[in-house]
PDB file with SEQRES, HELIX, SHEET and CRYST1 records, atoms N, CA, C and O in Angstrom:
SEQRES   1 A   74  UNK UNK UNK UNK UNK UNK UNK UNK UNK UNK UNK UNK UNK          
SEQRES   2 A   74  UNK UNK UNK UNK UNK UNK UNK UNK UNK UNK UNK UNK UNK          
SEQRES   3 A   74  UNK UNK UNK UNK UNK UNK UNK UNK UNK UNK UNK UNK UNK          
SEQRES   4 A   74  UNK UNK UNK UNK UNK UNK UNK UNK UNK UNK UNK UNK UNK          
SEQRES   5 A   74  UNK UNK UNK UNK UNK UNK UNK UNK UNK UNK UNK UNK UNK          
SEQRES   6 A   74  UNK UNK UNK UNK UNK UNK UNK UNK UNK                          
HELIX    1 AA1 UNK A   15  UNK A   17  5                                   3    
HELIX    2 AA2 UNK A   19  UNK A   31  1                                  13    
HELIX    3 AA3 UNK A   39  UNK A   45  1                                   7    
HELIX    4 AA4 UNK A   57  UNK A   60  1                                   4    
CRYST1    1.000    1.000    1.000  90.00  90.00  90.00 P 1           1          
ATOM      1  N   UNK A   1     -15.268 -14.636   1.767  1.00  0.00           N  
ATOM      2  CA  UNK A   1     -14.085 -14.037   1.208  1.00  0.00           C  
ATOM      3  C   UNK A   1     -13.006 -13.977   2.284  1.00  0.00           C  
ATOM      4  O   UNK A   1     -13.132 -13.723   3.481  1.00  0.00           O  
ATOM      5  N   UNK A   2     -11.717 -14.325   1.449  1.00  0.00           N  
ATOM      6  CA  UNK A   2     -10.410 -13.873   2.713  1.00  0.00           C  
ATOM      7  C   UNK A   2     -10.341 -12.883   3.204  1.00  0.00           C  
ATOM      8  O   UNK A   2     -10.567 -12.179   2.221  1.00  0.00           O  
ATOM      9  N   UNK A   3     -10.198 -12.208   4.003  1.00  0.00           N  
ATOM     10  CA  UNK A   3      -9.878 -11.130   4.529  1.00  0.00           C  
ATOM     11  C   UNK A   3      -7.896 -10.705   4.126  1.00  0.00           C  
ATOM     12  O   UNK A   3      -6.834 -11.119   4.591  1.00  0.00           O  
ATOM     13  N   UNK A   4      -8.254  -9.749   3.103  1.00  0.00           N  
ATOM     14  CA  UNK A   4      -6.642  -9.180   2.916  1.00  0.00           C  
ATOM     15  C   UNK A   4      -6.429 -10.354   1.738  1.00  0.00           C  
ATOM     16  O   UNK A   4      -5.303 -10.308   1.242  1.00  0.00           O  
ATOM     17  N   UNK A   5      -6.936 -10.959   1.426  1.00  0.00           N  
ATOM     18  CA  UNK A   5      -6.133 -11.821   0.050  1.00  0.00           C  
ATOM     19  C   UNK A   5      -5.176 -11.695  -0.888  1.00  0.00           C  
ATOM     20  O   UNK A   5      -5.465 -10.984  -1.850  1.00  0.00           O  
ATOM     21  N   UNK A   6      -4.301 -12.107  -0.867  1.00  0.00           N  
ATOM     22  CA  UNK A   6      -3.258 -11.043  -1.709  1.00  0.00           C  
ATOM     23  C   UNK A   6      -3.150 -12.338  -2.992  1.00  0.00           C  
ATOM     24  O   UNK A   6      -2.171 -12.377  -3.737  1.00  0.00           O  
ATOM     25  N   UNK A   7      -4.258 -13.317  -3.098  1.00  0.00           N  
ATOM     26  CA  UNK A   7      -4.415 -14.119  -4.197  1.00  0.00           C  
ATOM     27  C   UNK A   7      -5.723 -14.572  -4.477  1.00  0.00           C  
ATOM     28  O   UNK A   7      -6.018 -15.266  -3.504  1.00  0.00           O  
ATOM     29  N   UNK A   8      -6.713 -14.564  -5.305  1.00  0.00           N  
ATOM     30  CA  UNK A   8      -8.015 -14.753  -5.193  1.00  0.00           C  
ATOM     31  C   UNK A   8      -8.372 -16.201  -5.848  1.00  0.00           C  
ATOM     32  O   UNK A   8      -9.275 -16.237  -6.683  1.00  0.00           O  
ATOM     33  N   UNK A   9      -7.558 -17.613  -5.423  1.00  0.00           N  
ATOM     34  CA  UNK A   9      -7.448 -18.776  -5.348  1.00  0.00           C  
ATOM     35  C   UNK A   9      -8.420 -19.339  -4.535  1.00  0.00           C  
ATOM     36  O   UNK A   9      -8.789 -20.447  -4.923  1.00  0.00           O  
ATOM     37  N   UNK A  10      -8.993 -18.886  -3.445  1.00  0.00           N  
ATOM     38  CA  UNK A  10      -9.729 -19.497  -2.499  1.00  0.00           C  
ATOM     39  C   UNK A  10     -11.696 -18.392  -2.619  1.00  0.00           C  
ATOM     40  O   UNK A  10     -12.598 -18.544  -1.795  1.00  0.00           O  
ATOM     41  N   UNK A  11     -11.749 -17.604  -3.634  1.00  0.00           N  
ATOM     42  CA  UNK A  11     -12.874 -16.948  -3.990  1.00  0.00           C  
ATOM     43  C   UNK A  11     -13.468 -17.661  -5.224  1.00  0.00           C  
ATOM     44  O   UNK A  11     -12.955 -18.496  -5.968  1.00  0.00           O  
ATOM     45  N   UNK A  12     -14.711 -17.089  -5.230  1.00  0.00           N  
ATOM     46  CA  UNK A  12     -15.469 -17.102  -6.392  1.00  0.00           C  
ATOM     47  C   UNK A  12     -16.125 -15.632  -6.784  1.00  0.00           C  
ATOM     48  O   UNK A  12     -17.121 -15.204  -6.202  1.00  0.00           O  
ATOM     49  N   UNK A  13     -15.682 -15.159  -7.475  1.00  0.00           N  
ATOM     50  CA  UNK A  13     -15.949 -13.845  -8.015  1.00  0.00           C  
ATOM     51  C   UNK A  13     -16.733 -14.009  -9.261  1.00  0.00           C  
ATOM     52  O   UNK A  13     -16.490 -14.726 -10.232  1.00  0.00           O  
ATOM     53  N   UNK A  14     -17.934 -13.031  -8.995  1.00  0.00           N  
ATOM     54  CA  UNK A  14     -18.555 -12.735 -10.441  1.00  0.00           C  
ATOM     55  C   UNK A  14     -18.852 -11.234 -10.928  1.00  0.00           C  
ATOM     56  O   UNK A  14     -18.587 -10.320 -10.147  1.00  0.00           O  
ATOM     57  N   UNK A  15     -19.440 -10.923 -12.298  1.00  0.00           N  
ATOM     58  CA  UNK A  15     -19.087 -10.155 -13.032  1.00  0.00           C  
ATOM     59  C   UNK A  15     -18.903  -8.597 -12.005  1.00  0.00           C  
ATOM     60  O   UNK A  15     -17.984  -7.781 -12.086  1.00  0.00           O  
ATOM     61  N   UNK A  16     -20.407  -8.555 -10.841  1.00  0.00           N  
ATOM     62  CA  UNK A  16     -20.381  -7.187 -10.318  1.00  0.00           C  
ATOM     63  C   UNK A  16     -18.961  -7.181  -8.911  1.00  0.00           C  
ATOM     64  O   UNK A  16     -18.774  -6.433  -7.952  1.00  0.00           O  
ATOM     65  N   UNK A  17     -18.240  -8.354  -9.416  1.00  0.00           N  
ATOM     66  CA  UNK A  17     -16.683  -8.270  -8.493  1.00  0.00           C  
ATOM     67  C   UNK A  17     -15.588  -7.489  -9.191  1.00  0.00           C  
ATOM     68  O   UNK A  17     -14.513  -7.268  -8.633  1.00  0.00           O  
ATOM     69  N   UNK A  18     -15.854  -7.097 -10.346  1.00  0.00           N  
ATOM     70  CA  UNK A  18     -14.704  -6.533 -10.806  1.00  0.00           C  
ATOM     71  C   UNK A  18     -14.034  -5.191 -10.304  1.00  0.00           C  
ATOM     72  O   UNK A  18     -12.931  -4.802 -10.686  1.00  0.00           O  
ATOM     73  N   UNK A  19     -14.823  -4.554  -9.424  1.00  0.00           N  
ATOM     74  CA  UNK A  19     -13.918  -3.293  -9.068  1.00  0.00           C  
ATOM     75  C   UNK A  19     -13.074  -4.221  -8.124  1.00  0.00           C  
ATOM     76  O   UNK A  19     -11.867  -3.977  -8.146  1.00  0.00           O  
ATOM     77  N   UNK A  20     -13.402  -5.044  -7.459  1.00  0.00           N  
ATOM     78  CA  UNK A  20     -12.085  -5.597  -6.496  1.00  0.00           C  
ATOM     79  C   UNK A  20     -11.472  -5.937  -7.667  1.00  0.00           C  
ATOM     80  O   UNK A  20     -11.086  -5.021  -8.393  1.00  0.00           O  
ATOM     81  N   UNK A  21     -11.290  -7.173  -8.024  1.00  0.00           N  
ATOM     82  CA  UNK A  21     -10.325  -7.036  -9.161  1.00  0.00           C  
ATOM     83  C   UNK A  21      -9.337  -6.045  -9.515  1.00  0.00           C  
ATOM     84  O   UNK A  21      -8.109  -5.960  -9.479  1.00  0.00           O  
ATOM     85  N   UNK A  22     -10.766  -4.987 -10.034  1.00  0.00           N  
ATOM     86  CA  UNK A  22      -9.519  -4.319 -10.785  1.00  0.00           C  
ATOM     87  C   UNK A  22      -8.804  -3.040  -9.398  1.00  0.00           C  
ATOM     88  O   UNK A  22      -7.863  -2.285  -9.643  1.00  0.00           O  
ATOM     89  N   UNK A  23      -9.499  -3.094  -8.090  1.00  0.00           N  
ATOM     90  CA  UNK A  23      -8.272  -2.854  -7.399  1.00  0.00           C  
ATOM     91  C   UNK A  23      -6.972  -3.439  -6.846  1.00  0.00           C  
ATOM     92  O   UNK A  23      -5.863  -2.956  -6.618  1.00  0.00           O  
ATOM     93  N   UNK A  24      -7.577  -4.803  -6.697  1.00  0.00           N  
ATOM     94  CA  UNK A  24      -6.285  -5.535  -6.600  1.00  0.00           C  
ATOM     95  C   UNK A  24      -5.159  -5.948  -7.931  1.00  0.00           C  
ATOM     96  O   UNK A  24      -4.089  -6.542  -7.803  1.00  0.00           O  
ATOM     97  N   UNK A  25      -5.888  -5.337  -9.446  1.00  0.00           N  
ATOM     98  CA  UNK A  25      -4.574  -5.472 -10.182  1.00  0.00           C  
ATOM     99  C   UNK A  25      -3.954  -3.943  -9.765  1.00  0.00           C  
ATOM    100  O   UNK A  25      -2.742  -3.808  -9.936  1.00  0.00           O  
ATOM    101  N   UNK A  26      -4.586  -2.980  -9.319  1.00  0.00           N  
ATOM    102  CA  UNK A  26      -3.892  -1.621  -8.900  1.00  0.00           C  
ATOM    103  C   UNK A  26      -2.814  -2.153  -7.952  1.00  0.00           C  
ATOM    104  O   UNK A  26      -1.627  -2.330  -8.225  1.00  0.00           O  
ATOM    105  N   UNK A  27      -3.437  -2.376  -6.788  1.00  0.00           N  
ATOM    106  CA  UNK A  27      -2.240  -2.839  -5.996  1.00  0.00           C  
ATOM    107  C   UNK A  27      -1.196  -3.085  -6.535  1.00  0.00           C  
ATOM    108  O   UNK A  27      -0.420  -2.138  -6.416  1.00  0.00           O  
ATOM    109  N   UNK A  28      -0.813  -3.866  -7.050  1.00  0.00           N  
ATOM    110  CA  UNK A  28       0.239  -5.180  -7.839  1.00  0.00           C  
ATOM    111  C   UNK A  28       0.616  -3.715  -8.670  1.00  0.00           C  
ATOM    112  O   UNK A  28       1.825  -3.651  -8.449  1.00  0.00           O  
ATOM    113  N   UNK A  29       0.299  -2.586  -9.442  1.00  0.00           N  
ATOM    114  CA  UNK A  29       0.872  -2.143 -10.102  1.00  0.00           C  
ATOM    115  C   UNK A  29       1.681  -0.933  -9.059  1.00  0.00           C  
ATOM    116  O   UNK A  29       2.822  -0.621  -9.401  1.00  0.00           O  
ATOM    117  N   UNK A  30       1.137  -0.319  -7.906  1.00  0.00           N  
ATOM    118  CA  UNK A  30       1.694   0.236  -7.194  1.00  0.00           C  
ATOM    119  C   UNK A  30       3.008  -0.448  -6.360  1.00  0.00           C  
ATOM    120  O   UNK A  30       4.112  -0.060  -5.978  1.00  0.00           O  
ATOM    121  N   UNK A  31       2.267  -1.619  -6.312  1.00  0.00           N  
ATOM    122  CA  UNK A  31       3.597  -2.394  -5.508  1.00  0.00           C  
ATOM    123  C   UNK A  31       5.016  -2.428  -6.251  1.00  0.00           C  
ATOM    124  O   UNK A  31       6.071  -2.157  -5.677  1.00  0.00           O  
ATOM    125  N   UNK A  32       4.889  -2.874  -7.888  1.00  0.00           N  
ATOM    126  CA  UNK A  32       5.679  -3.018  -8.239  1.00  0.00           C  
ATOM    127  C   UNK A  32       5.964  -1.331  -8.712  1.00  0.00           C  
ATOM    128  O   UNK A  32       6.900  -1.241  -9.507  1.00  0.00           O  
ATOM    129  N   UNK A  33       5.399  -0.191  -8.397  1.00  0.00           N  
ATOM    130  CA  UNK A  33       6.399   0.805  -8.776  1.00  0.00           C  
ATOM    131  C   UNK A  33       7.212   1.718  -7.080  1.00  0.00           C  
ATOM    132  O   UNK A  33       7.936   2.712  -7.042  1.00  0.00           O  
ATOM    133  N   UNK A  34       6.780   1.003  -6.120  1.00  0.00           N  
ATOM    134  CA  UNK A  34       7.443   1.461  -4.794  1.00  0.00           C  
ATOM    135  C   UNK A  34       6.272   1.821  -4.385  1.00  0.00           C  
ATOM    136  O   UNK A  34       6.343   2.986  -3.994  1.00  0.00           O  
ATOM    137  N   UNK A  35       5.549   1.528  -4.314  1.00  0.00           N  
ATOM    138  CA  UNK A  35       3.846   2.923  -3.990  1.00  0.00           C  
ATOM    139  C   UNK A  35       3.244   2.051  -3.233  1.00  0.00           C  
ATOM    140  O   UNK A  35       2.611   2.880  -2.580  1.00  0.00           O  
ATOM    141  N   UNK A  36       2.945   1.112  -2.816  1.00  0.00           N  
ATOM    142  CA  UNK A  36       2.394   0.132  -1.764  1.00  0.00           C  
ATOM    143  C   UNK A  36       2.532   0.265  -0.744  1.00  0.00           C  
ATOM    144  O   UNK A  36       3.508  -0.404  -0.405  1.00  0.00           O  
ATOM    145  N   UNK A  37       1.894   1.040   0.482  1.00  0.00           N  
ATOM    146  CA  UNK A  37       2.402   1.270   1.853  1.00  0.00           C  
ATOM    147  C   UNK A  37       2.221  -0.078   2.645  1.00  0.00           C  
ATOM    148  O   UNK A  37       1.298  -0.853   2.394  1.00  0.00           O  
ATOM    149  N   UNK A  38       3.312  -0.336   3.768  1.00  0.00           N  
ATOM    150  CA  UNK A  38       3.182  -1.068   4.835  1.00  0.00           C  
ATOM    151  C   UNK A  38       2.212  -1.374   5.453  1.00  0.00           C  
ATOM    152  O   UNK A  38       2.615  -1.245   6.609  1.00  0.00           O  
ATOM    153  N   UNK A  39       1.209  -1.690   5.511  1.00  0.00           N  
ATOM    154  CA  UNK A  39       0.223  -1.584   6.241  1.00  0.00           C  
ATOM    155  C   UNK A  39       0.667  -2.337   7.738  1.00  0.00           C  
ATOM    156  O   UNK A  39       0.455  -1.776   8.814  1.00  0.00           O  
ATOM    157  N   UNK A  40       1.046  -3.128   7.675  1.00  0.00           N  
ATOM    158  CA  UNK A  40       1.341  -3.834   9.111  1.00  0.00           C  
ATOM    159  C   UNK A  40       2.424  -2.880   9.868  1.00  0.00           C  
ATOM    160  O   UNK A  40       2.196  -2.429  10.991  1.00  0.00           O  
ATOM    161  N   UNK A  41       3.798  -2.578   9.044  1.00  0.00           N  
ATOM    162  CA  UNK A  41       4.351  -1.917   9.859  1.00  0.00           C  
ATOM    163  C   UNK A  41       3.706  -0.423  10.378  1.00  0.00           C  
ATOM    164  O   UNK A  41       4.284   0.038  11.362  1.00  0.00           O  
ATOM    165  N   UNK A  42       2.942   0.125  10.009  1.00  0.00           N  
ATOM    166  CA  UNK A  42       2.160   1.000   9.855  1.00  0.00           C  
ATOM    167  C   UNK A  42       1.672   1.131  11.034  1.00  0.00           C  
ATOM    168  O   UNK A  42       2.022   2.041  11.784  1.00  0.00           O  
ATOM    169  N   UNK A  43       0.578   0.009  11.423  1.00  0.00           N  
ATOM    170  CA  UNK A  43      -0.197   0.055  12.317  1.00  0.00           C  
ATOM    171  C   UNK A  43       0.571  -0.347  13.420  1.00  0.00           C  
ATOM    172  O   UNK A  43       0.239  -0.062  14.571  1.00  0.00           O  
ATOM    173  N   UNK A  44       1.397  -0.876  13.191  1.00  0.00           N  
ATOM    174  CA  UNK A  44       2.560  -1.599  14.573  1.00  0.00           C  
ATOM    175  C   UNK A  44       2.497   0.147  15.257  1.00  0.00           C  
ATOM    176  O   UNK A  44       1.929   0.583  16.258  1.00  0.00           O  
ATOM    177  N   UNK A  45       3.335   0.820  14.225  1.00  0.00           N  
ATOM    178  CA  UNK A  45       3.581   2.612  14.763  1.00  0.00           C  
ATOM    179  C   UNK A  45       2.506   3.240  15.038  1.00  0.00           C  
ATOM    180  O   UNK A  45       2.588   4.166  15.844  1.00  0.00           O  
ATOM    181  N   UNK A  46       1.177   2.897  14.427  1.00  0.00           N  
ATOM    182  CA  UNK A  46       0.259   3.764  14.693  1.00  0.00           C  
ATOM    183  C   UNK A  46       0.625   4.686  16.218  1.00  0.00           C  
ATOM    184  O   UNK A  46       1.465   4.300  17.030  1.00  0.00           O  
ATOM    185  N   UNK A  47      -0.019   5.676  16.341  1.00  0.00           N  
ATOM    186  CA  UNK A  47       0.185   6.647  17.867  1.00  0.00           C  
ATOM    187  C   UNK A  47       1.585   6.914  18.489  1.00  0.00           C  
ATOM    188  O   UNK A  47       1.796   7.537  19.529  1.00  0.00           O  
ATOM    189  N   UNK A  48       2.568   6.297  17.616  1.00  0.00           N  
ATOM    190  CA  UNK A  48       3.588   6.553  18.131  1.00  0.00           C  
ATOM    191  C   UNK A  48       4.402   7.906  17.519  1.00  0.00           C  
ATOM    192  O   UNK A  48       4.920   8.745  18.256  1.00  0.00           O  
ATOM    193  N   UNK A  49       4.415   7.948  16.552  1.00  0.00           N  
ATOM    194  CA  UNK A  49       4.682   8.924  15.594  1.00  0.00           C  
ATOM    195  C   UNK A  49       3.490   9.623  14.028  1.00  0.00           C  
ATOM    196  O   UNK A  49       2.535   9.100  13.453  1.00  0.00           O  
ATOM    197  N   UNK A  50       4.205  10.999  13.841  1.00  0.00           N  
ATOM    198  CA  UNK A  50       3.524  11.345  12.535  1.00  0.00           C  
ATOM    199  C   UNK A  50       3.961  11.210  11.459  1.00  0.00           C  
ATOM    200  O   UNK A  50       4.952  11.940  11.434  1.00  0.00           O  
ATOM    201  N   UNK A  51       3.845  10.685  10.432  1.00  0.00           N  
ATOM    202  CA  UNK A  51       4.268  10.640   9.300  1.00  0.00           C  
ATOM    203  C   UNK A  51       3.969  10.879   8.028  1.00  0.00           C  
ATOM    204  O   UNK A  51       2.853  11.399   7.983  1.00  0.00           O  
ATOM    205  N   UNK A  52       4.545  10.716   6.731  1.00  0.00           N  
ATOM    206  CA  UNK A  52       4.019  11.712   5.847  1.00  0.00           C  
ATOM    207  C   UNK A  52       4.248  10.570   4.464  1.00  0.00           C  
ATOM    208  O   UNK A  52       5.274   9.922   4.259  1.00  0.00           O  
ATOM    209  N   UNK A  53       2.996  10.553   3.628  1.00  0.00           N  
ATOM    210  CA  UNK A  53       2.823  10.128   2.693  1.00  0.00           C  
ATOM    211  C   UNK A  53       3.915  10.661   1.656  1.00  0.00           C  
ATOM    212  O   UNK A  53       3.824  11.813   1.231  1.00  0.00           O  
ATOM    213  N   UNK A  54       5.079   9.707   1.202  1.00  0.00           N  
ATOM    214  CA  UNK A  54       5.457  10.425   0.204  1.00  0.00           C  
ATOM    215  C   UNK A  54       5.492  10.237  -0.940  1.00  0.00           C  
ATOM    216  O   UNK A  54       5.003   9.388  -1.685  1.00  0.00           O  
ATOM    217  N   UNK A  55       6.624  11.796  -1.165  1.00  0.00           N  
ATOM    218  CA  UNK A  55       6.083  12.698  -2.752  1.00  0.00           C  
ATOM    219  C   UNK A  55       7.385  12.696  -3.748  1.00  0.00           C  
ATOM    220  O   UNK A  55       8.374  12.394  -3.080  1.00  0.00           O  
ATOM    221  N   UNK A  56       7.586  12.839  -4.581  1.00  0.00           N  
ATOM    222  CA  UNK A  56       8.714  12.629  -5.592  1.00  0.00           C  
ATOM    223  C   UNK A  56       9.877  13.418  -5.458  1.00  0.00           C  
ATOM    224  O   UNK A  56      11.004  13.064  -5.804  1.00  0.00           O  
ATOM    225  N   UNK A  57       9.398  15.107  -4.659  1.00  0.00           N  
ATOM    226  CA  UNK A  57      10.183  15.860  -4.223  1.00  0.00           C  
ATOM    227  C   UNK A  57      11.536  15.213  -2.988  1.00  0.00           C  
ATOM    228  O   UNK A  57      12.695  15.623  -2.933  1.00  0.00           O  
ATOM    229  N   UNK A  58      10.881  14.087  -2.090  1.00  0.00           N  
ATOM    230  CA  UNK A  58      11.549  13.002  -1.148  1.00  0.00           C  
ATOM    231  C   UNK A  58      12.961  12.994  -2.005  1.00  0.00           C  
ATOM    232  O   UNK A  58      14.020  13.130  -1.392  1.00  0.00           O  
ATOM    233  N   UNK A  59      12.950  12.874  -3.044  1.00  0.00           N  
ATOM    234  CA  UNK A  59      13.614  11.998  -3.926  1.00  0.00           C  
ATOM    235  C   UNK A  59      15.553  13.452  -3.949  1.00  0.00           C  
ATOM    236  O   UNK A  59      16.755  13.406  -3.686  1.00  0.00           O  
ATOM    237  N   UNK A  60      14.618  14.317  -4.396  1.00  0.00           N  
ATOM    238  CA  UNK A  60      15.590  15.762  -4.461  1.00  0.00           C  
ATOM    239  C   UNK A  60      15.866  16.510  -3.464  1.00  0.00           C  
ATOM    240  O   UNK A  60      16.944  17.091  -3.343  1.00  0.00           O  
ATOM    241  N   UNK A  61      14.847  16.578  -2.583  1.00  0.00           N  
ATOM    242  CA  UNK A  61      15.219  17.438  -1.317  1.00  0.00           C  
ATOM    243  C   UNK A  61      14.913  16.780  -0.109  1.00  0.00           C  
ATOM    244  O   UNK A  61      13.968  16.007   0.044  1.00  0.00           O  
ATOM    245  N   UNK A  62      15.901  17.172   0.911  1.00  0.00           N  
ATOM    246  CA  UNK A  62      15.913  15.732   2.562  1.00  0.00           C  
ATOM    247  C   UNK A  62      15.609  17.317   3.478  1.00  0.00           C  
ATOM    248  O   UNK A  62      15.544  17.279   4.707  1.00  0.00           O  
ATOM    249  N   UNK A  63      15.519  18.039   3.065  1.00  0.00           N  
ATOM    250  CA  UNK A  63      14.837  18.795   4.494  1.00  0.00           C  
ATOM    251  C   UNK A  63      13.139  18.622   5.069  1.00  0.00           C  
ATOM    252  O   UNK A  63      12.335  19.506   5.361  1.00  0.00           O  
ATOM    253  N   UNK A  64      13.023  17.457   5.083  1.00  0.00           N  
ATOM    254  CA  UNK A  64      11.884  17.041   5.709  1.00  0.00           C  
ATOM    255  C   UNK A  64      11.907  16.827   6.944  1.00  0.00           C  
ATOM    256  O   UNK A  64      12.989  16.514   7.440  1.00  0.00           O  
ATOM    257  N   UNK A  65      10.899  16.918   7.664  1.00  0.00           N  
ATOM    258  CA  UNK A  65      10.517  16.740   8.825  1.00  0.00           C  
ATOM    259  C   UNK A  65      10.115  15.418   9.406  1.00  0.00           C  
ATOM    260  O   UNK A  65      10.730  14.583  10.069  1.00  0.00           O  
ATOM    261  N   UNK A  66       8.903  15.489   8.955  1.00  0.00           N  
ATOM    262  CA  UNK A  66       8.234  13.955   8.874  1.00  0.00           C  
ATOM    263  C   UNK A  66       9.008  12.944   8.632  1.00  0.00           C  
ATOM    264  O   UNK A  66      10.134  13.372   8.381  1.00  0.00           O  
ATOM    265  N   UNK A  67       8.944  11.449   8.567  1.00  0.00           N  
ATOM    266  CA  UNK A  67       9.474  11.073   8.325  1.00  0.00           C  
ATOM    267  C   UNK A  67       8.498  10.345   7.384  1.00  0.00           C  
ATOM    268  O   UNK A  67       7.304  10.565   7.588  1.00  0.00           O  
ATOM    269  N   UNK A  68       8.842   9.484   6.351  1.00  0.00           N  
ATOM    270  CA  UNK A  68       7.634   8.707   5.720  1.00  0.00           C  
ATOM    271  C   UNK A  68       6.996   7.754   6.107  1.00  0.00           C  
ATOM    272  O   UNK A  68       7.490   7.062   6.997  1.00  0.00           O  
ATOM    273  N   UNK A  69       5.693   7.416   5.561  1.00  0.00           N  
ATOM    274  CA  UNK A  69       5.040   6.227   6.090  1.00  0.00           C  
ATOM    275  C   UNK A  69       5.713   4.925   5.270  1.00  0.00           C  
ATOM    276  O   UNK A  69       5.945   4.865   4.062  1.00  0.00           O  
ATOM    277  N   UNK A  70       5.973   3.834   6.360  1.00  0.00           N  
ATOM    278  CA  UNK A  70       6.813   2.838   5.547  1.00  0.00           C  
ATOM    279  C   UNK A  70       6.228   2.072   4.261  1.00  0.00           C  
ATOM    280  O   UNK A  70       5.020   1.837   4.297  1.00  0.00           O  
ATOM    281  N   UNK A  71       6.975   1.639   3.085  1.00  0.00           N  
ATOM    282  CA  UNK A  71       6.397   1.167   2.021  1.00  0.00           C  
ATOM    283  C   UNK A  71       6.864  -0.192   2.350  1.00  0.00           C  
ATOM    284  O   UNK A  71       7.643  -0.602   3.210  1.00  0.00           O  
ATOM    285  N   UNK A  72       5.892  -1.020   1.053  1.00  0.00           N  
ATOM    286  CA  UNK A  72       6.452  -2.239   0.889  1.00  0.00           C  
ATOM    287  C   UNK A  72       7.284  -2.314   0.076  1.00  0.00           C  
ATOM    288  O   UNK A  72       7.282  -1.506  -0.853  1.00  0.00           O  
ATOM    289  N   UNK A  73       8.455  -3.510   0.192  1.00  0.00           N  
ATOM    290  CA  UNK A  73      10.189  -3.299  -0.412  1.00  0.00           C  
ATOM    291  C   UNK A  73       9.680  -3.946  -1.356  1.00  0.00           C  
ATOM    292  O   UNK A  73       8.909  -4.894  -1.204  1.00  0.00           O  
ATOM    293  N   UNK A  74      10.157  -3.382  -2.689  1.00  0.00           N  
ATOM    294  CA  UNK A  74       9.918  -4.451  -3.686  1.00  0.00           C  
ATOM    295  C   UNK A  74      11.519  -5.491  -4.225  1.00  0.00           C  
ATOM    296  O   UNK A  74      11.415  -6.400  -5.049  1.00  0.00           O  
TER     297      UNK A  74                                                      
END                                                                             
């Protein structure tokens, strides 16, 4: 298996594969609603800073501290 596949073109999956599957159609549905974190930029920052998973409140109120963990842009 690929490691990180973000297309399962180069696998052969059978029936007891479906929780990957059906996490990687999760992915794809988080991605496309903003919810997919960075993972690369992520780890680039790892130890450098703290950051904070965010929450819908982000959206209405900026007195935060943290800053967020970066997403992927859709």
């Amino acid at each position: 298996m690929v490691k990180n596949a973000e297309t399962m073109t180069k696998e052969l999956l059978v029936p007891s594969d479906q929780p990957i599957v059906r996490y990687r159609e999760m992915l794809k549905d988080w991605e496309k609603n903003g919810w997919r974190l960075d993972i690369k930029t992520l780890r680039a920052l790892q130890g450098d800073a703290a950051m904070a998973i965010p929450c819908p409140a982000r959206a209405t109120e900026k007195n935060w501290v943290l800053d967020e963990v970066p997403l992927v842009s859709t």
